[in-house]
N, C-alpha and C positions, 0 to 999 in steps of 0.2 A: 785796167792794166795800163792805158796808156797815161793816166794821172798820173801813176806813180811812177813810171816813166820818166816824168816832164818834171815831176816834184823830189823826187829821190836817184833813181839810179842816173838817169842824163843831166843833173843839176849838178852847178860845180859843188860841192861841201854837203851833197845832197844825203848821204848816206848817213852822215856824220848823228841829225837827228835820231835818228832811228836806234843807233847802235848807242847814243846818249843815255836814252828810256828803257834799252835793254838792260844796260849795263847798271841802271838805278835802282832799277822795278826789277825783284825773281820774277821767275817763272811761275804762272800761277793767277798774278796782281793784274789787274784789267790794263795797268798804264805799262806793263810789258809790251805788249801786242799791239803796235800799234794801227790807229785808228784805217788808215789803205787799206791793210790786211799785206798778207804773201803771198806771191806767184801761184804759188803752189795749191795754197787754198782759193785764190781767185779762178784760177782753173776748176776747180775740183766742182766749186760750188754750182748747184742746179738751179733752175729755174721754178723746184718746190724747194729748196733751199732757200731763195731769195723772201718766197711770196708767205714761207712760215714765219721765216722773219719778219716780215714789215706787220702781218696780222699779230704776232707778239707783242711788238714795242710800240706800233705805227698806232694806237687806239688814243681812244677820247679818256680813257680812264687812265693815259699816261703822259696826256700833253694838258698844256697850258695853253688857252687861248687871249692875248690882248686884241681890242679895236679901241686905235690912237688916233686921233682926228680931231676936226671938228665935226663932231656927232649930236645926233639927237638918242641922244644914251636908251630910251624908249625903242625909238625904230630900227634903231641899230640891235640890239637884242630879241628883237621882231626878225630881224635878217639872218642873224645864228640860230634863232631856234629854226626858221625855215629851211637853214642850209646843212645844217649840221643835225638837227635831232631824230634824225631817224636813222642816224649811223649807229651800231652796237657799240657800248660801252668798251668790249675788248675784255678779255681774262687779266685779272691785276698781275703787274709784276711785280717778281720778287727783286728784292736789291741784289746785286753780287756778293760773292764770299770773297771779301780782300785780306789776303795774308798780311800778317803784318812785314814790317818793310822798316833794315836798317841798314847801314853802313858801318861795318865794324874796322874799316880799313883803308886802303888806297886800293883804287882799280885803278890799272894804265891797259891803256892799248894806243897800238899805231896801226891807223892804217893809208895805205897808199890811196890818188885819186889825180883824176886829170885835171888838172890844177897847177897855176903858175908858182903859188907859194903856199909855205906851209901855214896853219891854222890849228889854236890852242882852244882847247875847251874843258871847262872849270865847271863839274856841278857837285850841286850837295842837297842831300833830303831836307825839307824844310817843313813848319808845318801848314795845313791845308787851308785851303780859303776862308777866310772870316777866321780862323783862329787866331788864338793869342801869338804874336811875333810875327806874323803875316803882313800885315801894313807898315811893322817896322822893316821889312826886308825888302818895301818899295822903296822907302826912304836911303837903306843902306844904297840898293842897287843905283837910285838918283845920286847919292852923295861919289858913287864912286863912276857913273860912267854919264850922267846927265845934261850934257852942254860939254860942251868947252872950258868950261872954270871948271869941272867936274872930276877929281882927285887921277883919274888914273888916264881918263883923255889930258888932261895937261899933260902930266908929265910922258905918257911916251909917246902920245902922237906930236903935241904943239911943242912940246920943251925940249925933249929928247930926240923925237923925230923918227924914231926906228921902231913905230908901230902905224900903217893902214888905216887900223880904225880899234875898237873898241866897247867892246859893249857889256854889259850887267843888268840881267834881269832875273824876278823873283817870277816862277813860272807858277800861277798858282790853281790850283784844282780841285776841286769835289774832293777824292779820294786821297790827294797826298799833290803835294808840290816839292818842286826843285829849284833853287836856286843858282842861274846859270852865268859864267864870265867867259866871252869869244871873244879872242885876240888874233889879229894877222899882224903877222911883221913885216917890216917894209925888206927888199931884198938884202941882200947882206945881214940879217938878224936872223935868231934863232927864237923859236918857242921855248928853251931853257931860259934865254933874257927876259920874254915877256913874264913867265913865269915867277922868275924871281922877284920883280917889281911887282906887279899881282900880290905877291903874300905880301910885303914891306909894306905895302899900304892897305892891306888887308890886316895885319898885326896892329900899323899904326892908329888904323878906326877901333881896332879891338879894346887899345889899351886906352886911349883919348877919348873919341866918339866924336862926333862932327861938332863944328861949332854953332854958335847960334846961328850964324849967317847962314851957313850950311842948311840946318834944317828950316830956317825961314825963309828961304828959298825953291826946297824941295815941295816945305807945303802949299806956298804960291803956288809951283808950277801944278801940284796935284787938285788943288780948290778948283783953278783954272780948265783942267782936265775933265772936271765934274759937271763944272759949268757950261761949258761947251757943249759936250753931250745932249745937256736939256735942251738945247737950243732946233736941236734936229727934231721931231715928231717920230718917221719911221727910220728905216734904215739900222747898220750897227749901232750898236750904240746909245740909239736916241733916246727918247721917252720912253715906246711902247718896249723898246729892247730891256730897257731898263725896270721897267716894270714888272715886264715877264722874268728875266733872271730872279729879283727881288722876293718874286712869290717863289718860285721856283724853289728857292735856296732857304727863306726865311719863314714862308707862307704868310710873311707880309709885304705887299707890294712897294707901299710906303716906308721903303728903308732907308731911303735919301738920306736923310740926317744921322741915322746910325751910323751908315757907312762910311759918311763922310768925318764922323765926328771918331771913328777909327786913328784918324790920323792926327784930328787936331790935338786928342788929347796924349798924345808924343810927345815924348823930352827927349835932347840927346842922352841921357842916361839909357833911355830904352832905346835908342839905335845903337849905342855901345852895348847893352847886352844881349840883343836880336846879334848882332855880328859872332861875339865870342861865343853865343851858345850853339848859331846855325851854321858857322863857317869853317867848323873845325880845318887844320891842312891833314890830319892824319885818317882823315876818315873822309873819302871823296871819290869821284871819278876824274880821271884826268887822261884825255881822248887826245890825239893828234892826229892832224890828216899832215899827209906829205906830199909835195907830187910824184908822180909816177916815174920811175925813170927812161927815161931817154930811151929811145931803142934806136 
């Protein structure tokens, strides 16, 4: 309880999340509900609530184990059968029943919050991880909010001046992903300006597509991204992270090159049709927080 506390209700923009994923995902879809849980249920739940749970999901027959190191690969699998095999397997789990999930429209909502200024937020159903247009919606999100030279931070934070900050990300997930654009205006602007600049170069990638320099810059910065990574052993991220997601996702651990090779084989062509097909403006959520007024 007090997580969600520190992470949602006493955070400034903190709710904003939550009511995002709601307003994306029906009722039903696992990425409704999000991951904290509610008050309401966090109270509710027992302490054979907890313990049925963790024996459900918590087993060997539903995780993944890496040992990343400098290992003697022999004695090291000497040290997991000793630690780990005489733990039960666990009951298999079944996957979730996930409804399907669309947007046929615009969702707005405004809500208030203790906050000095107001804050836009832009998403849209995209599709899921490793899918087709998935890694073109890295590239869109780099070409439009990625550095500084980066289509929608130039013009309204560096050019314009009458934006905070700026941000574009492809949110992407097992089940289903979102495509999301967070805008703060600087005082004196409104969320209707940022907004309108948002589509205008949202249209203008639609009809154009980035240019060479554009995505030979996004895929630098992304090769880079990758490379880094390798460089750590444990940790987010690193090797062993990357290994296990790997299996996890592809049942090959060794997906390095695939994944990487996602992105190389991108042309602006396919970041101009990853835009026009995933960015619709008529079919989206569109959130605002405000601050609260004065008393």
């Amino acid at each position: 309880k007090n997580e969600r506390r520190q992470s949602y209700e006493n955070r400034p923009y903190g709710m904003a999340d939550i009511l995002l994923t709601e307003m994306l995902f029906p009722e039903g879809h696992p990425y409704h509900w999000p991951v904290i849980g509610y008050m309401p249920d966090l109270t509710a739940a027992s302490y054979d609530d907890v313990v049925q749970f963790f024996k459900q999901y918590y087993g060997p027959s539903n995780a993944s184990l890496v040992v990343a190191g400098d290992i003697d690969t022999a004695a090291a699998r000497q040290l997991v059968e000793k630690w780990f095999s005489d733990i039960k397997p666990g009951p298999p789990v079944e996957p979730p029943t996930v409804p399907g999930v669309a947007l046929t429209s615009v969702q707005k909502k405004t809500i208030a919050d203790r906050v000095q200024l107001p804050r836009l937020y832009l998403a849209w159903l995209t599709p899921r991880h490793l899918e087709a247009g998935d890694a073109a919606l890295d590239i869109v999100a780099d070409v439009l909010s990625g550095g500084k030279n980066s289509r929608l931070y130039k013009r309204l934070v560096y050019d314009l001046q009458i934006a905070h900050d700026v941000r574009a990300q492809q949110s992407s997930g097992r089940l289903a992903s979102y495509f999301q654009i967070t805008v703060t205006p600087r005082p004196g602007h409104t969320t209707d300006e940022m907004q309108k600049i948002v589509d205008e170069e949202i249209a203008r990638l639609q009809q154009d597509g980035p240019s060479a320099h554009e995505l030979d810059r996004s895929l630098n910065q992304i090769e880079s991204s990758f490379f880094n990574r390798m460089e750590r052993v444990g940790g987010f991220g690193g090797k062993g992270d990357q290994l296990n997601a790997y299996y996890t996702e592809t049942r090959n651990p060794d997906w390095f090159n695939e994944d990487l090779g996602r992105y190389r084989a991108l042309s602006p062509s396919d970041i101009r049709a990853a835009a026009e097909a995933f960015l619709p403006r008529d079919r989206r959520v569109e959130l605002t927080v405000v601050p609260e007024p004065k008393q």
